[in-house]
N, C-alpha and C positions, 0 to 999 in steps of 0.2 A: 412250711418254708417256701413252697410255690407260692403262696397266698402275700406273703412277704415281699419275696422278689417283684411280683407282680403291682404292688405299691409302689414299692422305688423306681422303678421306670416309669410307673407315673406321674411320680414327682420329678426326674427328671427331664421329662419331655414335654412338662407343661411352664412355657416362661411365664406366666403371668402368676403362677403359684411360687412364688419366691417366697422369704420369712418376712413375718408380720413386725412391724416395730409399735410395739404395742405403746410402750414407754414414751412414745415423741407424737403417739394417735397417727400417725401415718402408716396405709395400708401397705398391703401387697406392694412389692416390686413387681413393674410390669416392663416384660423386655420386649420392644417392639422392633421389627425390621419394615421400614415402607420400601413401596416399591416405587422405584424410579420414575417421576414423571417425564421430566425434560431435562437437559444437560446445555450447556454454553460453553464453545471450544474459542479457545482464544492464540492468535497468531503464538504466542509465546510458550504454550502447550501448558497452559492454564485452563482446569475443567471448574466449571461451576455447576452444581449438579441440585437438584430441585427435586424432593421425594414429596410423595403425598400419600395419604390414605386415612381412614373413618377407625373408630375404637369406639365400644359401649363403654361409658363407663360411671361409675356411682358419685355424687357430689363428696367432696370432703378433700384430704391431703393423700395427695398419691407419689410415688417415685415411679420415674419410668428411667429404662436405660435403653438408649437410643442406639442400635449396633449401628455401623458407620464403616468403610472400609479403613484397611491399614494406614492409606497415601490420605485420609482426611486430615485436612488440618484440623487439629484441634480447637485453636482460638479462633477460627473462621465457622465453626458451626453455629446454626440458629434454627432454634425450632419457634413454632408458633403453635397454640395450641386453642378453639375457640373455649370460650365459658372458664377461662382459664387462669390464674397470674402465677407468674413464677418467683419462688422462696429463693434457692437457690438450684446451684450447678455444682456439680464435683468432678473434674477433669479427672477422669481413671480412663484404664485404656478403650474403653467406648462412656460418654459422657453419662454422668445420671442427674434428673429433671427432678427436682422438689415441686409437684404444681398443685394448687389450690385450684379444684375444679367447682365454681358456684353454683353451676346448675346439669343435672346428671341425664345421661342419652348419648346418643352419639356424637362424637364429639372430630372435631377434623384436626389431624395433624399433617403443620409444614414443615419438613425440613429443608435446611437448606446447608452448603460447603463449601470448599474450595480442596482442589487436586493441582498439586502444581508435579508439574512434567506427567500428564495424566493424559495427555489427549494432545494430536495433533491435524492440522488441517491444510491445504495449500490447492487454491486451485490452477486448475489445467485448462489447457484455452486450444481449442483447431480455430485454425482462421482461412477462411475461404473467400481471398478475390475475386469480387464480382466489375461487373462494369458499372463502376460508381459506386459501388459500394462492397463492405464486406459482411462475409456472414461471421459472427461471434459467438463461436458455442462452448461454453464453460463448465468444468464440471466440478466437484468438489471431490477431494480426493482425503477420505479420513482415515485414522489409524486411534483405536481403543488402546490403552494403556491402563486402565485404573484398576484393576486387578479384577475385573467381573466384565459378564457378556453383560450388553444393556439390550432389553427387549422391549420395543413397542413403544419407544420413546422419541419425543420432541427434539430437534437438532436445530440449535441455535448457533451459528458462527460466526465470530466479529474481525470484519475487517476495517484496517484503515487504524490499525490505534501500533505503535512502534514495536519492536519486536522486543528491541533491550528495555522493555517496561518495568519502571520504578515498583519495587512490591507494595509499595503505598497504595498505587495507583490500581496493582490487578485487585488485591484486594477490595478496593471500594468500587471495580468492574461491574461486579452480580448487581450493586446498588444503582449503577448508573441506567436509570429507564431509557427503553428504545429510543434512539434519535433519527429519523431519515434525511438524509440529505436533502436541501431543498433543490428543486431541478429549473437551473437558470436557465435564462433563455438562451435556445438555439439561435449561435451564432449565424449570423448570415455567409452563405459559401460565394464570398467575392473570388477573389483571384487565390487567395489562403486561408487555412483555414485556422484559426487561432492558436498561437502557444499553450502546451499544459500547462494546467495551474500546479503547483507541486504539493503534495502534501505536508503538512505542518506539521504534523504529529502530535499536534496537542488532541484534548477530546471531543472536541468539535467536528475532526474527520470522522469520529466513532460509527459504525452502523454494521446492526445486526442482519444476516441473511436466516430466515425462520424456514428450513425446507418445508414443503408439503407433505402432508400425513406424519405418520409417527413409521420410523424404523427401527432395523435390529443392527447393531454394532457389535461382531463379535470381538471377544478381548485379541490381541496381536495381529488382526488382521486390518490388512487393508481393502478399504472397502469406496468407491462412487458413488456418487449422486449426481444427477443434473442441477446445474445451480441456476444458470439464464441461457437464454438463446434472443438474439439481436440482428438485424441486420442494420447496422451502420453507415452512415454516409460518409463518405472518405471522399479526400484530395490526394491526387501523387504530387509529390514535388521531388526535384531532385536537387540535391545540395554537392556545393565544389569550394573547397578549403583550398582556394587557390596558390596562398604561400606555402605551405604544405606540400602542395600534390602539383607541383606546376605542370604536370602532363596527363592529370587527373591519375584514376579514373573519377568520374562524380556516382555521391551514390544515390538511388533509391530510397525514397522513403514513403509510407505513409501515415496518413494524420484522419485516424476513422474518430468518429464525434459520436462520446456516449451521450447516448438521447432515454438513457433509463434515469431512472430515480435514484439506483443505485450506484455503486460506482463500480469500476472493475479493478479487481484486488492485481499485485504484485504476482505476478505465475507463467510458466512457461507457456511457450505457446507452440502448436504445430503451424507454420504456414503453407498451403496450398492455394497453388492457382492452377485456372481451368483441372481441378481437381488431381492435380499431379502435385506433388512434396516441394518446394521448395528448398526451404531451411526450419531452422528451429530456432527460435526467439524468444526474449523474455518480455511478455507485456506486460507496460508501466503502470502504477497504481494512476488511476485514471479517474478523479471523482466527476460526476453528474453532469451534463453542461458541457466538460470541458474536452480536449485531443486527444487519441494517444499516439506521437511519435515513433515509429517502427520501423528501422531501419531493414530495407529488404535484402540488402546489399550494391556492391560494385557494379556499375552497369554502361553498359555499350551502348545505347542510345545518344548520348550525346558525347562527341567528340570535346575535348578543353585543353588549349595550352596559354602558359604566361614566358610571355617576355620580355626581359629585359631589352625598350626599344631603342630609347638616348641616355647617355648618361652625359651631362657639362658640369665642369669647373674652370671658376672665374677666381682672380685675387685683385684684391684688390690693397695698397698701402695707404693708410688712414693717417693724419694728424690731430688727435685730438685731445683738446683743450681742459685742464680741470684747474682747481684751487692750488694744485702743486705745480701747477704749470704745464707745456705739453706732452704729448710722450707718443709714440706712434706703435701703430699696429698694424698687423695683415690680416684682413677680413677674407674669408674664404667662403662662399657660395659653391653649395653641389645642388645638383637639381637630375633626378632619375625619373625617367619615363616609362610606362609599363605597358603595356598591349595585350588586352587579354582574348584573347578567340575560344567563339563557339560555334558549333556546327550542330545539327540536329540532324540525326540518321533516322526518324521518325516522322509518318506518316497524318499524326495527329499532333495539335500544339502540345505544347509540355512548357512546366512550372521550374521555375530554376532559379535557387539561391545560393548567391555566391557570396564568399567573405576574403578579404585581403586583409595584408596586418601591414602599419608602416610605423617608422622611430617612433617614438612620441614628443622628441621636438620636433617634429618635421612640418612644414606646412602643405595642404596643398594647396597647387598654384592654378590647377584648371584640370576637370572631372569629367567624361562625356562618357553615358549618359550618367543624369545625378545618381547618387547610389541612395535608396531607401533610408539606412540611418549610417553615422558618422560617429565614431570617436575619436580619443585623440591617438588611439592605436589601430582602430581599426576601421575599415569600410565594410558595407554591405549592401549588395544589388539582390533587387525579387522583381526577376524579368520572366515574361511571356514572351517561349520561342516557339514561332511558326512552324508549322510543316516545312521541314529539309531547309529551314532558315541558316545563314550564315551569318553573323555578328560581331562586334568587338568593341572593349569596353576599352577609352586610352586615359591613362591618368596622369601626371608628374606632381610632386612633390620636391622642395626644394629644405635646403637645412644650410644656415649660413652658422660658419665657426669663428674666435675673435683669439690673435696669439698679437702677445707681445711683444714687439722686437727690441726692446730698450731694458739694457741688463737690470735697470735698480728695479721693474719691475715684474 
């Protein structure tokens, strides 16, 4: 009876001795588990997960069943197998592989999956004002979900591809090969530094960040990585929404220019100057090349107020001529004048963009000084003020209206 029992535990603890199907010449069922090589976390908490590992095995027709965890998707698995072609699949609750193996040895097996809501990722940004520039240290902040600790594995995370992602699109994710952003040329730092480009969210923003070495991610926890450190070259500018805020305050901002290859993903950020806290921010997806805008806050440095300086109205009674004959009207001309003052409580020059809103019939009639760019709604100045300078922008704008005094029309 010992001698018995002692057989049946070893047929059960051995997977590769499964029943023979003599009938179809296909051997042994062989149940195999690979161990994890690499993983690809994706903004939308999509895991793409990469197994590998080696099997002896004999040429002819084998079945393997591939164990997989619970959250794999099923129709997303692929195995690859060398020396190999595959009969078929049979979807049961871990898949099983019909493979004709043509030539027998060691032989390499890939697998590959998809986890959806499996993994998440978001990085974390300190940012530390320097004189001209800042310092950018970013870290990744991951959290395991797939129902096993991953050990000793490759961490791949994709940023820059939308969050609400089409499952079309995550699914053919794992397939899309590394793309890195190409790194445009550094802007020149004239007076500003250029607008962020925005991202598209089609996959051309795509790009993998690969950490360094292999780590251990255990299941529920949350766990860091260093992702980049940069020190950047920044512009302050301060911005004043003059219709708005006609007594300001104006705010702070900065525009640090990523000079990586990479881009800087969507993620909060700590600000620190002369190494004391600030505030807390959210830095902008910011790809390669281009700014990222960071509002520092409210600031006392530069005093702003608008006023209303002239306001005229003129009428005038019109006769005028058409095919029906004549008919008269009152033309009415307003014209408003605006004054806008600046003052600078700072020691060193500083950047300053202002924006005004006016009708959009409205004309102007005379600007000092020109303002940078023009619509039909709005103005905008990007002036350089001196040390403790005082200044002022006057503009009017004029809007003529046409009423009919003649009842027929």
């Amino acid at each position: 009876m010992k001698l018995f029992a002692t057989i049946l535990m070893l047929l059960l603890c051995a997977p590769a001795l499964a029943v023979s199907d003599e009938a179809s010449g296909v051997e042994a069922t062989t149940a195999i588990t690979l161990p994890v090589d690499s993983v690809t976390i994706y903004p939308d908490g999509l895991m793409a997960v990469k197994r590998t590992g080696n099997l002896d095995v004999t040429d002819g027709v084998h079945k393997f069943v591939i164990n997989v965890p619970e959250k794999a998707e099923q129709s997303s698995v692929l195995l690859t197998v060398s020396n190999a072609t595959q009969e078929r699949v049979v979807y049961d609750a871990n898949p099983v592989y019909t493979l004709n193996i043509t030539a027998p040895g060691s032989q390499s097996f890939d697998l590959s999956y998809l986890m959806y809501d499996a993994a998440a990722w978001k990085p974390v940004y300190d940012l530390h004002l320097l004189n001209g520039s800042v310092l950018v240290k970013a870290n990744a902040v991951l959290s395991n979900r797939g129902g096993e600790d991953l050990k000793n594995v490759r961490l791949k995370l994709v940023a820059g591809l939308p969050l609400a992602v089409q499952p079309y699109l995550a699914k053919a994710a794992p397939q899309i090969n590394q793309r890195y952003a190409e790194a445009a040329p550094l802007a020149e730092f004239m007076d500003y530094a250029a607008a962020p480009a925005p991202s598209s969210g089609e996959l051309e923003t795509l790009y993998i960040f690969e950490l360094e070495g292999r780590k251990d991610l255990v299941m529920d926890k949350e766990i860091g990585f260093p992702l980049f450190e940069e020190v950047a070259p920044l512009v302050r500018v301060y911005t004043w929404d003059a219709y708005n805020q006609e007594e300001g305050p104006v705010k702070e901002e900065i525009r640090a220019n990523n000079t990586l290859t990479n881009p800087w993903p969507t993620g909060n950020a700590l600000l620190y100057r002369n190494d004391e806290y600030v505030s807390t921010i959210e830095m902008p997806y910011t790809p390669s090349g281009t700014n990222a805008s960071i509002v520092v806050g409210p600031s006392a440095d530069l005093k702003v107020e608008r006023k209303l300086f002239d306001y005229n109205k003129t009428e005038n009674i019109k006769v005028i001529g058409s095919g029906l004959g004549n008919h008269t009207v009152k033309e009415t001309i307003e014209a408003w004048t605006y004054n806008l003052k600046i003052k600078s409580n700072l020691d060193r020059a500083a950047m300053l963009e202002i924006t005004d809103s006016k009708p959009q019939e409205a004309v102007i009639i005379s600007v000092t000084p020109k303002p940078a760019e023009s619509t039909a709604t709005s103005l905008k100045w990007k002036l350089v003020i001196a040390p403790r300078q005082k200044m002022a922008i006057n503009y009017t704008y004029q809007m003529t209206t046409t009423e009919s005094l003649d009842s027929a029309y």
